[in-house]
N, C-alpha and C positions, 0 to 999 in steps of 0.2 A: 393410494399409489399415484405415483405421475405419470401421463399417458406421454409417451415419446413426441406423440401426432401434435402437441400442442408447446411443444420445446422445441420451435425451428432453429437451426445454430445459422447465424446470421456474419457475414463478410463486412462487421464495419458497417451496417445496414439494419436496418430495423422491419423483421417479416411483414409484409403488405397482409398478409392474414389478420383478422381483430384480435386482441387480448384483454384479455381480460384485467383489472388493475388490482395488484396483489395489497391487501390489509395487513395493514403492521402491528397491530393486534391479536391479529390470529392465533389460534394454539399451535405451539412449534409443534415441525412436523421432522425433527431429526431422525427418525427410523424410517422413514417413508423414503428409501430410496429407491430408484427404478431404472432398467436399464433404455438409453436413449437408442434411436437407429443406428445401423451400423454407417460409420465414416472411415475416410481416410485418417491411419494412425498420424499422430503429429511426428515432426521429424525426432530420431531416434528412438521412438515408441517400437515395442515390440511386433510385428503387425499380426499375431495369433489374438492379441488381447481386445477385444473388441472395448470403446469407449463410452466411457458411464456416463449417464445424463445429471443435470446439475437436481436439486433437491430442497427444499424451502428448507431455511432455520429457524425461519418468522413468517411466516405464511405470507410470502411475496409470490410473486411469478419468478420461476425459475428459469434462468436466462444463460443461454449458450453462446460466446462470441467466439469467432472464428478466425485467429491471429493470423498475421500474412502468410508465418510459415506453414499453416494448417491446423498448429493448436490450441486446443479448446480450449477455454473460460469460462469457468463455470462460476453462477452466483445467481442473484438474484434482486430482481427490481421492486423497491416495497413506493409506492404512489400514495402523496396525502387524498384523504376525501374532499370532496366540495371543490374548488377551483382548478384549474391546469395548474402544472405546478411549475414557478418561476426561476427556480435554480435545483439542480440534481448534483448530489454532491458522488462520486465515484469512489468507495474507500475500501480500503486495503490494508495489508497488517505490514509486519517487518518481517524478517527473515528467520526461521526455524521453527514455525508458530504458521496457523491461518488464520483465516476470516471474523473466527469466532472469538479472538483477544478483544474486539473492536464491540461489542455484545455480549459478553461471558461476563458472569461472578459464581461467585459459590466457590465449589471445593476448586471445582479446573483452572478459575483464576487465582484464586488463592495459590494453586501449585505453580503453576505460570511465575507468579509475579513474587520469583527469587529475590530475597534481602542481597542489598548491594554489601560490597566487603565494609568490614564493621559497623552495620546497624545492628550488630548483636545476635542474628539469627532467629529474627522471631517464629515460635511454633505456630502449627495452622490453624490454633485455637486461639494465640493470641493475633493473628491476621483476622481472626473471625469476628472476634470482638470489639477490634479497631474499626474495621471499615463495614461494619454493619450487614445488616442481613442481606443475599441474595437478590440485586436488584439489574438493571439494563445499561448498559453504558454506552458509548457515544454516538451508535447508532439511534438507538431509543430516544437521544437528543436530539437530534437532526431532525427525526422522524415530528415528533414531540410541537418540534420548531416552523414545521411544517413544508418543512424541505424533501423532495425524493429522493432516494436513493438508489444507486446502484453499491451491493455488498457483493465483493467476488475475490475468490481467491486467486493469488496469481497464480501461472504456470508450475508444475510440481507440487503444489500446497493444496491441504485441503482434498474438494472435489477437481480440482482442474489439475489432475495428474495425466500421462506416469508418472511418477516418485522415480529416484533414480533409483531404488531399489526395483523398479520394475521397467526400468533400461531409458527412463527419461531423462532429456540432455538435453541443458542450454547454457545458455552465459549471458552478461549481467546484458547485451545490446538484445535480445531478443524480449526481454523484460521491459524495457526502452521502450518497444516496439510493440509490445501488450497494450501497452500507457496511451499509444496512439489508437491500436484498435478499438479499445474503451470508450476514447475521444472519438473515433466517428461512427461508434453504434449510437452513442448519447444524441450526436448530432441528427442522426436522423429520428432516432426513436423520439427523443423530446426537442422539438428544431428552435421551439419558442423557449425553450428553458437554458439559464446559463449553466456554463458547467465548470465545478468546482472540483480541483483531486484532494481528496482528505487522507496522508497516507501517512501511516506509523513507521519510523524509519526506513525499512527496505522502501517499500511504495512512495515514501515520502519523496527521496531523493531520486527515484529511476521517475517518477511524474515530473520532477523539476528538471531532469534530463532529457526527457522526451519536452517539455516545453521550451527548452533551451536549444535543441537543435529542430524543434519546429519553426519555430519563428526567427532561429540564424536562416534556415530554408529559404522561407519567406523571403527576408530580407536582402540574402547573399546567395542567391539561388546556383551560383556558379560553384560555391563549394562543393556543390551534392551533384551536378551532372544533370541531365535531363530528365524532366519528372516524369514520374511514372502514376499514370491514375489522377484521382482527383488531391485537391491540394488538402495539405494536410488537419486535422479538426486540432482544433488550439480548446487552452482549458482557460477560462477566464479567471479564475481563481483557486490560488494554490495553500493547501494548509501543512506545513510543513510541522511534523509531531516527532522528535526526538529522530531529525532527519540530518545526517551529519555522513561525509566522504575523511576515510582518515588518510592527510596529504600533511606535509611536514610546513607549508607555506600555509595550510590556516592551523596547524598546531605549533604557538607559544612555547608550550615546555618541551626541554628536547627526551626528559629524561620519561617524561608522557608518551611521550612521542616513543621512544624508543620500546615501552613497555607497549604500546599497540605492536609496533612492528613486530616483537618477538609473543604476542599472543597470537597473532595471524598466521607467522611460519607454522604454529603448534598446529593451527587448524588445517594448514594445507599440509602437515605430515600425516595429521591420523586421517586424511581422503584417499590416499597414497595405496591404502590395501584394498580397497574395494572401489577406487576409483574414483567416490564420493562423500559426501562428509557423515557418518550414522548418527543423525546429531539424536533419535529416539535409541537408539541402542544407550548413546552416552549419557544418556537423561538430562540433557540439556535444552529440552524442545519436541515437539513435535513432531517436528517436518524435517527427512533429512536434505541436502543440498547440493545439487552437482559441483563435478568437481573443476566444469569449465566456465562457472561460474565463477568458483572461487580462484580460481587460478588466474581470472581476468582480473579480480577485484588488487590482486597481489600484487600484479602488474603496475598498479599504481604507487605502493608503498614503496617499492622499488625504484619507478622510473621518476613520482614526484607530479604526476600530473593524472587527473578524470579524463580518461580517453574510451572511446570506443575501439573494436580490435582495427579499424581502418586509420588509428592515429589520429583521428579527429577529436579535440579536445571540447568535453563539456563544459568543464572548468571555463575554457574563454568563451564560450555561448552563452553563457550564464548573462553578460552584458547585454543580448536582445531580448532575454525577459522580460517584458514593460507591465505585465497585471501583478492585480495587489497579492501581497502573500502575506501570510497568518504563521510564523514561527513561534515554536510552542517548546521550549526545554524547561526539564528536570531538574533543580537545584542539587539532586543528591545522584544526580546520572556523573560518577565521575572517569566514565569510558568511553563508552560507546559513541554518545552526541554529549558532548560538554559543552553546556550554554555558550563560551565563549568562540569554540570553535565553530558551533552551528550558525552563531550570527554571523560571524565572518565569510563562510560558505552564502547566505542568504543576502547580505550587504552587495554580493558581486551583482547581482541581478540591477533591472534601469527601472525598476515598478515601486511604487511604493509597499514599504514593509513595517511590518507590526511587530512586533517583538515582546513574547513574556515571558519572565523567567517564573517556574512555579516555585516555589518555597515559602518554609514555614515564616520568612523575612519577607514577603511581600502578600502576608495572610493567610496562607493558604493551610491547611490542615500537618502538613509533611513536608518535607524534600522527597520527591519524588525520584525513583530512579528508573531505568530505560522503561522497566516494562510496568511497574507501578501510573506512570506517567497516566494508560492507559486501561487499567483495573482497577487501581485504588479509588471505591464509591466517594472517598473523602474527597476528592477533584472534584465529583459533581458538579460545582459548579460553576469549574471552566468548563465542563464540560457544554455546559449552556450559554455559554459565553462563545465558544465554539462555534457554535450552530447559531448563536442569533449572526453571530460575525459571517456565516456561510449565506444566509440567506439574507443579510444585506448586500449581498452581490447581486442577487435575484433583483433586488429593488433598483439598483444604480442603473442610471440611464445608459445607453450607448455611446461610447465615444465617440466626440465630435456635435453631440445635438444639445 
């Protein structure tokens, strides 16, 4: 069990108390959960429910951060052995799904990782014999590579609930704002380490948004008003994984286009009776989804532009992103992040950018689709490709010397 006394939830700040450094090897310890001290619930939380302390999947330290509105994130810090470690990568999953898409195989990814429309429908006998026995995915790379991690789920997912079924409420700017509290626990916890977001669609894109109005900040300090606290923690490197905003100006086809817009309305009608989206009732995921979330996300398909609710556009922030970024699409994703539309999204940025498309036309075992991308063992070895790319960040000098 996890002793609370030893799970400080931390402000963006890293506990002056010692810790211990959590082994990546370790025997998972997924039923080992414990309840943490009692805090204040985050906003919209019930406040009868008292909140649960995070819980090792990989025998890391388990780690509480403490978003600006008050709510937890829960995950966990896994540290290599032998030297301090030079770059920490922060990763996350995508939306309906947690922490463990990023780490899972077996039966769960196998379930997870739905055939895209007409690959045939493969059974879970034939997924089983394709992508090989039971093995660690891109965490275990990183780790592998020699990189630290921080593995956490966001807000509503996973351990870092409420769920909205259990009265949790946010929207896509408070996610934004996770990305930063991330960025400055990383900062103080590892001060000498760079830091890298490694984020599977959802995470991908709300880290490229919280970098995009970090350093508009920065740089145009008059958009935002006077600051508040210390100035904000930047991420020196961004790995963008099947990370895509659907806007009509980087979607080509109209009749594509059109078919996102009328999948989207269907999502925001079945939120309608319960407020939220039951994407585990629907069995399509995991993790269900608020519904002021999705109602923000809407707002864009509509209006034509990546806005936060103050009408501040990410989409034109995207131009003071100056660090290097790693975009990573699916040759057989032909919805969600479609290669073309993802580079288009990642070309806006001022930093330099990597671009690979995976498929079976540039070697690779499959066309990957959204969520293959990140399950299918047959990636493997981008996966490694990934992670050396992660931790050549750790290497490169500071700019300017």
């Amino acid at each position: 069990m996890t002793d609370p006394k030893q799970n400080p939830i931390t402000d963006g700040e890293a506990p002056r108390s010692e810790r211990t450094e959590g082994a990546a090897g370790a025997k998972e310890a997924a039923g080992d959960e414990a309840d943490a001290e009692a805090v204040p619930p985050p906003r919209g939380a019930p406040s009868r429910s008292p909140s649960r302390g995070p819980f090792a999947l990989r025998g890391g330290e388990p780690v509480t951060i403490r978003a600006a509105d008050g709510a937890l994130l829960h995950g966990e810090l896994l540290l290599p052995s032998g030297r301090p470690p030079r770059v920490v990568a922060a990763l996350s999953h995508a939306m309906m799904v947690d922490r463990r898409t990023l780490d899972l195989s077996g039966r769960l990814a196998r379930r997870l990782s739905r055939p895209e429309p007409g690959s045939g429908g493969r059974t879970e006998e034939a997924a089983e014999r394709e992508s090989g026995p039971a093995t660690g995915g891109i965490l275990t790379e990183l780790l592998a590579a020699g990189a630290a991690v921080l593995w956490f789920d966001q807000r509503g997912h996973g351990q870092s609930g409420p769920t909205p079924g259990q009265g949790g409420r946010w929207d896509y700017d408070d996610l934004v704002a996770d990305a930063g509290a991330v960025a400055g626990y990383l900062r103080a916890r590892l001060p000498a380490a760079k830091r890298v977001a490694v984020g599977h669609s959802l995470f991908a894109h709300v880290a490229l948004a919280y970098q995009a109005q970090a350093e508009q900040r920065l740089q145009v300090p008059a958009m935002y008003g006077p600051a508040d606290g210390p100035e904000p923690a930047l991420y020196d490197g961004l790995v963008v994984i099947a990370g895509n905003v659907w806007l009509r100006q980087l979607e080509p086809d109209l009749l594509r286009f059109v078919g996102k817009r009328l999948s989207y309305e269907t999502l925001l009608l079945l939120t309608r009776p319960l407020g939220y989206l039951p994407v585990r009732r629907l069995g399509i995921g995991t993790a269900d989804e608020a519904g002021a979330y999705l109602e923000q996300m809407g707002k864009w398909l509509r209006r034509g532009d990546w806005t936060d609710q103050a009408g501040r556009s990410y989409l034109a922030a995207l131009a003071h992103v100056r660090v290097p970024i790693l975009s990573i699409a699916g040759a057989g994703d032909r919805l969600m992040s479609v290669p073309g539309c993802q580079l288009a999204l990642v070309r806006r940025t001022a930093g330099p950018v990597t671009h690979w498309l995976v498929g079976r036309a540039q070697g690779d075992a499959l066309d990957p689709g959204h969520m293959e991308l990140v399950l299918d063992a047959r990636l493997r070895p981008r996966w490694r490709a990934l992670a050396r790319w992660v931790c050549a960040i750790g290497e490169a000098p500071p700019p300017g010397s």
